[in-house]
Wavefront OBJ file of the C-alpha trace (Angstrom):
o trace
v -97.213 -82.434 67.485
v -100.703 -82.428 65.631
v -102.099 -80.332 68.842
v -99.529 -78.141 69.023
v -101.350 -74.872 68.347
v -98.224 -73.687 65.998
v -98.887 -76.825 63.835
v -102.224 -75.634 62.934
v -100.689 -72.728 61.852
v -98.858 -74.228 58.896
v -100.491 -75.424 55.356
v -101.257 -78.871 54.584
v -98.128 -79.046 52.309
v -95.914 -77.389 55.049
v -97.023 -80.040 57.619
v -96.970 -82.968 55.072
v -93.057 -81.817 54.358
v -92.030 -82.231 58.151
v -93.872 -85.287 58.101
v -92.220 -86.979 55.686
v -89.235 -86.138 56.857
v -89.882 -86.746 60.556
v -91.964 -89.091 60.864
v -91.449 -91.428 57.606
v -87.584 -91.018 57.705
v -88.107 -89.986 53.638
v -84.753 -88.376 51.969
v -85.652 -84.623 50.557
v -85.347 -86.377 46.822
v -88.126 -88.535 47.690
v -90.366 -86.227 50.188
v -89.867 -84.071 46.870
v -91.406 -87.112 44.242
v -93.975 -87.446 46.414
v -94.982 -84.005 46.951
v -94.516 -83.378 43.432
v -91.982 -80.849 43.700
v -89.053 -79.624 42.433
v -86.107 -80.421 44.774
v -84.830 -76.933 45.355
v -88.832 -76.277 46.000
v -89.615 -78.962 48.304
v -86.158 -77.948 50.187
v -87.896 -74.360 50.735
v -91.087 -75.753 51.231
v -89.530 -77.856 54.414
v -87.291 -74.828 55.625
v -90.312 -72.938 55.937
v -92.448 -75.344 57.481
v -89.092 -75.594 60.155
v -88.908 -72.986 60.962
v -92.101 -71.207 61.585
v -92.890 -74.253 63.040
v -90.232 -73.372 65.690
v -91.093 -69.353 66.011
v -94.765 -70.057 66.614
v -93.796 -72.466 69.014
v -91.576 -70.278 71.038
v -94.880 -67.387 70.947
v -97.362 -69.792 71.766
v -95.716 -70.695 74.882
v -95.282 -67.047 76.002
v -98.751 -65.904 75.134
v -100.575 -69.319 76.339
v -101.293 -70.298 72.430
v -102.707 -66.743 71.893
v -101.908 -65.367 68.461
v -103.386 -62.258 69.774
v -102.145 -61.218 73.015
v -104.760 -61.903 75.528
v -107.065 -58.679 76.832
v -105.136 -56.589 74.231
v -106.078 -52.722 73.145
v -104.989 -53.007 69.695
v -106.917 -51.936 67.095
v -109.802 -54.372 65.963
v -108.563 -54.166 62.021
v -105.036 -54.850 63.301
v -106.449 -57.701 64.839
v -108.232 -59.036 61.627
v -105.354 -58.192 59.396
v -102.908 -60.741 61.906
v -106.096 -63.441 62.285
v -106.391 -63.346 58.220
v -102.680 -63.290 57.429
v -100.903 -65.219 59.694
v -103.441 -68.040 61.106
v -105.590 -68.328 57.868
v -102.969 -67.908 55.525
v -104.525 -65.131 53.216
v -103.271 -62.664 50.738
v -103.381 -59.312 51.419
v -106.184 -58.326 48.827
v -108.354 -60.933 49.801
v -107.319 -60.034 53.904
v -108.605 -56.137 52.666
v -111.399 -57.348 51.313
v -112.527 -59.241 54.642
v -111.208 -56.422 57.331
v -113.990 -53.950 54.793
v -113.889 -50.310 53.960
v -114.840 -49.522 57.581
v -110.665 -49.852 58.204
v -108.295 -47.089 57.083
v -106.752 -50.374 56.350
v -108.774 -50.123 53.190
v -107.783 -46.866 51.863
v -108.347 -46.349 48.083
v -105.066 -44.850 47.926
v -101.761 -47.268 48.231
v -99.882 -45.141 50.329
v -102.216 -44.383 52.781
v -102.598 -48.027 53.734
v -98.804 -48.182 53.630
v -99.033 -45.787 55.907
v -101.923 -46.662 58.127
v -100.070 -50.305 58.890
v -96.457 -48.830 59.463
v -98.656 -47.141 62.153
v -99.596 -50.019 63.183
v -96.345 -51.543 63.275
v -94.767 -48.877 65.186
v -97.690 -49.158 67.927
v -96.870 -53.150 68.066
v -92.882 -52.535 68.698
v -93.057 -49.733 71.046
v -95.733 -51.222 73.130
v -95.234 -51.399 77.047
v -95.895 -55.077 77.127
v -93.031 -57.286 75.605
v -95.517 -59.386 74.357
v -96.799 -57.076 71.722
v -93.427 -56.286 70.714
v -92.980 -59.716 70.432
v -95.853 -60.023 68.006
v -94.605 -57.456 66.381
v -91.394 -59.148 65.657
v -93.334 -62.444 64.856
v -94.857 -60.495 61.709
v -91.848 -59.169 60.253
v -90.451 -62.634 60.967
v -93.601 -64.513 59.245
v -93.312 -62.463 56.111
v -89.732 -63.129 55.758
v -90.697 -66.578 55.184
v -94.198 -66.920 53.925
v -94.330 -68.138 50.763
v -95.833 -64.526 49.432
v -95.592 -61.424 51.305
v -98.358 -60.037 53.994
v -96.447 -56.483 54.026
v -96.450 -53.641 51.655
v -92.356 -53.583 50.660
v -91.785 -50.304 52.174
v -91.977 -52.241 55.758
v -90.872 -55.614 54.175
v -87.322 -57.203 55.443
v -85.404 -59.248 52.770
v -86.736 -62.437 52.252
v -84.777 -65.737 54.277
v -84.790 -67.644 50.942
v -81.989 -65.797 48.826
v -83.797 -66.383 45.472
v -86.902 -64.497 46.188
v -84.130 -61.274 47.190
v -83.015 -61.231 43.409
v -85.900 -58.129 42.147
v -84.527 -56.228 45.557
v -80.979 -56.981 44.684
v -81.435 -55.779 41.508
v -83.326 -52.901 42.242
v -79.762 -51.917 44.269
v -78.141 -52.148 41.208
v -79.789 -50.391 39.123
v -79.958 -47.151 41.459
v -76.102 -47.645 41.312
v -75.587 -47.888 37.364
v -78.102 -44.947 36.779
v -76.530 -42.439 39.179
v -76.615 -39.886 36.335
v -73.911 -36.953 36.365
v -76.399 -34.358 38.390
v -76.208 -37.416 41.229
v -72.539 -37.656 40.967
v -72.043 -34.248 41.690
v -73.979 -33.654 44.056
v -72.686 -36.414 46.074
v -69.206 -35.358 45.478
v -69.719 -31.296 46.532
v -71.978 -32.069 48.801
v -70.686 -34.451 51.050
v -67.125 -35.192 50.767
v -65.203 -35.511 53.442
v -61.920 -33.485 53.411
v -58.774 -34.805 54.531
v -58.835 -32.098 57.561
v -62.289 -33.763 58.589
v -61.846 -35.148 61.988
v -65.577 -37.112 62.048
v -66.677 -40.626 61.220
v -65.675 -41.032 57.704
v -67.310 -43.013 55.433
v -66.795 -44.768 52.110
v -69.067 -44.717 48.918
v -68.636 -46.541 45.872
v -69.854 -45.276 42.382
v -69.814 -46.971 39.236
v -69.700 -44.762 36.565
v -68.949 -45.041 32.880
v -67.067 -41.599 33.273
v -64.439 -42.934 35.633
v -61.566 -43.696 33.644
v -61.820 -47.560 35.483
v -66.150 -47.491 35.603
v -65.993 -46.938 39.736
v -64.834 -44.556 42.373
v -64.757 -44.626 46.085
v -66.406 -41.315 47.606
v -64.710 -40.707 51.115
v -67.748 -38.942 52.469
v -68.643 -37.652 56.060
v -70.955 -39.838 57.863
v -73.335 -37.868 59.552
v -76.960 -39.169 60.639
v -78.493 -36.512 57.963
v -76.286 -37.717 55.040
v -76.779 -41.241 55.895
v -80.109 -40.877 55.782
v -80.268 -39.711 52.710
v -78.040 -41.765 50.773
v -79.816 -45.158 52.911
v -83.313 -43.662 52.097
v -83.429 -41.559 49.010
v -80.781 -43.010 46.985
v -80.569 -46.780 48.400
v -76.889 -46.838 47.848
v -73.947 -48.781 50.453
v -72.069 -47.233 52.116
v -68.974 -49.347 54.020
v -66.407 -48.139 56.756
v -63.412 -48.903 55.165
v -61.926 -48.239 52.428
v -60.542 -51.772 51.424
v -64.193 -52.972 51.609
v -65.726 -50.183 49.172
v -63.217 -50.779 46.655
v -63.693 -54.527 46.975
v -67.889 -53.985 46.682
v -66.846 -51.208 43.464
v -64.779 -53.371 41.539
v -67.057 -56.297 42.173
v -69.764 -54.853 40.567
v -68.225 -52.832 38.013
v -66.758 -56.301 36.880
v -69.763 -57.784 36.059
v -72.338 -55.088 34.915
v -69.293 -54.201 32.533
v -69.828 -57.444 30.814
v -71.848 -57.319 27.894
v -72.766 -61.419 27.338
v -73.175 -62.362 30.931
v -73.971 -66.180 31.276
v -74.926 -68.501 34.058
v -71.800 -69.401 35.444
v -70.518 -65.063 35.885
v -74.394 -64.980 37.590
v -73.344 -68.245 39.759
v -69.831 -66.437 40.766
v -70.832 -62.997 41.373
v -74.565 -63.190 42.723
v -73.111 -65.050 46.441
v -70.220 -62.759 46.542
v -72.643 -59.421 46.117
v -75.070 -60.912 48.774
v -72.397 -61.754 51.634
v -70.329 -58.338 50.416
v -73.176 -56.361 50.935
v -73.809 -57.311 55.055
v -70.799 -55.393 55.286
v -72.664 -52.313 54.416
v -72.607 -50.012 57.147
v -76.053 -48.861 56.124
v -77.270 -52.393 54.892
v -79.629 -52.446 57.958
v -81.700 -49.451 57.231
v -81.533 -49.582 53.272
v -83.225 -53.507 53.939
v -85.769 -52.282 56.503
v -84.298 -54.175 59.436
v -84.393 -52.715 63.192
v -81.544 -52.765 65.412
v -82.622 -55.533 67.701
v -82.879 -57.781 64.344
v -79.652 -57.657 62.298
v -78.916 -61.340 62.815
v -81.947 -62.932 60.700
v -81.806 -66.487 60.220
v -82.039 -67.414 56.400
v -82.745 -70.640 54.984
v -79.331 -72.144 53.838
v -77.419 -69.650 54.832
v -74.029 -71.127 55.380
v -74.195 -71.971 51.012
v -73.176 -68.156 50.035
v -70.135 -68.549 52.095
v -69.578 -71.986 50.913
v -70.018 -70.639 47.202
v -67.520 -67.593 47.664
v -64.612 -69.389 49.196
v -64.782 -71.721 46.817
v -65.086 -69.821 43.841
v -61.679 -67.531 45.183
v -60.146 -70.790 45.678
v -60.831 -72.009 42.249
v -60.510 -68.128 40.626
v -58.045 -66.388 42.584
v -56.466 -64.418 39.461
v -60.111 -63.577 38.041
v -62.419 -61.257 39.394
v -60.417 -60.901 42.826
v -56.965 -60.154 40.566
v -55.336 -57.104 42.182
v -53.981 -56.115 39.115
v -57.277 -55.372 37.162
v -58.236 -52.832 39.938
v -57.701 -48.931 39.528
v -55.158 -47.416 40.997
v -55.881 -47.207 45.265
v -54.780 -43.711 45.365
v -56.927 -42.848 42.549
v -60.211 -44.087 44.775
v -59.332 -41.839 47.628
v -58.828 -38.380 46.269
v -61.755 -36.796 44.748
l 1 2 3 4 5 6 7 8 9 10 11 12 13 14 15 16 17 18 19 20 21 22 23 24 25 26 27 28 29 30 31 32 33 34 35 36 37 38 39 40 41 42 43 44 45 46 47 48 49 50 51 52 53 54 55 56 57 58 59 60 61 62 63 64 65 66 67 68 69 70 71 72 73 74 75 76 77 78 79 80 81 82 83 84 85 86 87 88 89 90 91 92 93 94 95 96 97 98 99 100 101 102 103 104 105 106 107 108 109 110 111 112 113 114 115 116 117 118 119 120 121 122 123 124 125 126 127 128 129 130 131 132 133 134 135 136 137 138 139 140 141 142 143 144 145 146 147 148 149 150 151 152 153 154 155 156 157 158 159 160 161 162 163 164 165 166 167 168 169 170 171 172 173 174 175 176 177 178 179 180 181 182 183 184 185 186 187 188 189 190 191 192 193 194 195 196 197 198 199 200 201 202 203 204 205 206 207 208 209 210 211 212 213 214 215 216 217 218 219 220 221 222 223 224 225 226 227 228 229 230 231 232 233 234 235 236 237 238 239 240 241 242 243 244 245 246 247 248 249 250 251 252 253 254 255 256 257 258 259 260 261 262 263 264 265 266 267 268 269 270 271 272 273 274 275 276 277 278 279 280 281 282 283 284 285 286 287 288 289 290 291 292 293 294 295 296 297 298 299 300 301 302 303 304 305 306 307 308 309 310 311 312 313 314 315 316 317 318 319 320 321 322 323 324 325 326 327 328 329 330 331 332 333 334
């Protein structure tokens, strides 16, 4: 394994994690005391080290253990920005500060460097050669599960370790509470769908403190332009049916109407929100994720499942309980 070109590629504590676990036959509790970690951190720690283990593996065997494709015309700063990131493990300041001001890489201004990688990017997945775009894939795959982040988080996908999602996840809620009344309006003139409307339909839910029940289903017309805009501008979800916009509304309304939230409400709603959201009809494009890559791999992610059903099971008259939702005809007329 030591040889193995995509075991270079992981740190010393990465590799001494698999080891441990591998080799020594240790439990994660004690790979963890030795280590010095924190269970839940030593279980990351060993995910990562997994699986990257496993991606770079599968690349190194298509490119013959060339991080950068072999003879290719790619930019010389792109190449330095993958050689710093991804094989020598470095931050994205100090990556900068290596590529030097000779890269539009190293633009004074924030957004034009955003802008000068997504270029980048771009080039890398529509390349002729599969192996670029399979480079390009490896990156977006690599930052999911780095322990910090090598892309700006306009490009970023959500992290595979759900804890590290919880700024981005409340960053979604937020643009929901604060829809202010100009917002509301617009959304409800502009783009409702009326019953005579014969197009894909979609359904948008609003929490509000001036609904009479603090959310509303929007039944909106789903064209690519309004989409768009509610996806990019607005970062709200959107779902297909009815019964699952209501079910995201009241969910949330429920617990941002709770004044003293404690750990257990955070325990019971948090892995509810996450798997309710994948429903989203736009949850691909609001979380950055191309077409050919809706089915990311996540570190534990059968536990979200595990943690809803059994919370329904245990709470089915709480925050599931038919009878503390608004009226269904009220969420379809506008």
């Amino acid at each position: 394994m030591k040889n193995n070109k995509a075991w270079d590629i992981l740190t010393q504590e990465e590799k001494s994690a698999l080891t441990l676990t591998l080799s020594y036959g240790k439990s994660s509790w004690q790979a963890g005391e030795i280590l010095k970690r924190a269970h839940y951190k030593y279980l990351e720690i060993q995910s990562r080290a997994t699986h990257l283990f496993k991606i770079f593996t599968f690349y190194f065997e298509k490119t013959d253990n060339h991080l950068i494709p072999k003879d290719s015309d790619m930019t010389w700063d792109l190449q330095e920005y993958i050689l710093c990131t991804i094989q020598n493990r470095m931050g994205y300041r100090d990556t900068i500060k290596t590529i030097g001001k000779e890269s539009p890489l190293s633009h004074k201004k924030a957004s034009k460097r955003v802008e000068v990688l997504q270029g980048y990017m771009d080039w890398l997945e529509n390349h002729d050669l599969e192996v670029h775009r399979d480079l390009h894939d490896l990156i977006k795959e690599f930052d999911r599960w780095n322990n910090f982040r090598i892309l700006p988080e306009e490009l970023q996908e959500p992290s595979a370790f759900k804890r590290r999602n919880k700024t981005r996840l409340l960053k979604h809620l937020r643009n929901l509470k604060e829809l202010d009344a100009f917002h509301i309006d617009r959304l409800t003139s502009k783009f409702k769908a009326p019953n005579s409307y014969k197009l894909r339909k979609l359904y948008l839910p609003i929490i509000s403190e001036t609904f009479l029940d603090g959310y509303k289903v929007l039944t909106i017309r789903g064209t690519n332009k309004i989409v768009n805009y509610i996806s990019n501008n607005l970062q709200l979800y959107m779902f297909e049916t009815e019964e699952l916009a209501d079910d995201y509304g009241h969910l949330v309304e429920n617990y941002l109407s709770q004044k003293d939230k404690d750990c257990k409400q955070g325990q019971r709603f948090w892995p509810e929100f996450r798997t309710t959201i994948t429903k989203a009809y736009n949850y691909s494009e609001i979380n950055n994720i191309i077409p050919r890559r809706t089915n990311l791999e996540t570190a534990f992610r059968d536990l979200d499942n595990i943690k809803v059903k059994k919370v329904k099971d245990i709470t089915a008259n709480d925050i599931t309980d038919p009878s503390k939702r608004a009226s269904t005809e009220k969420f379809w007329e506008l």
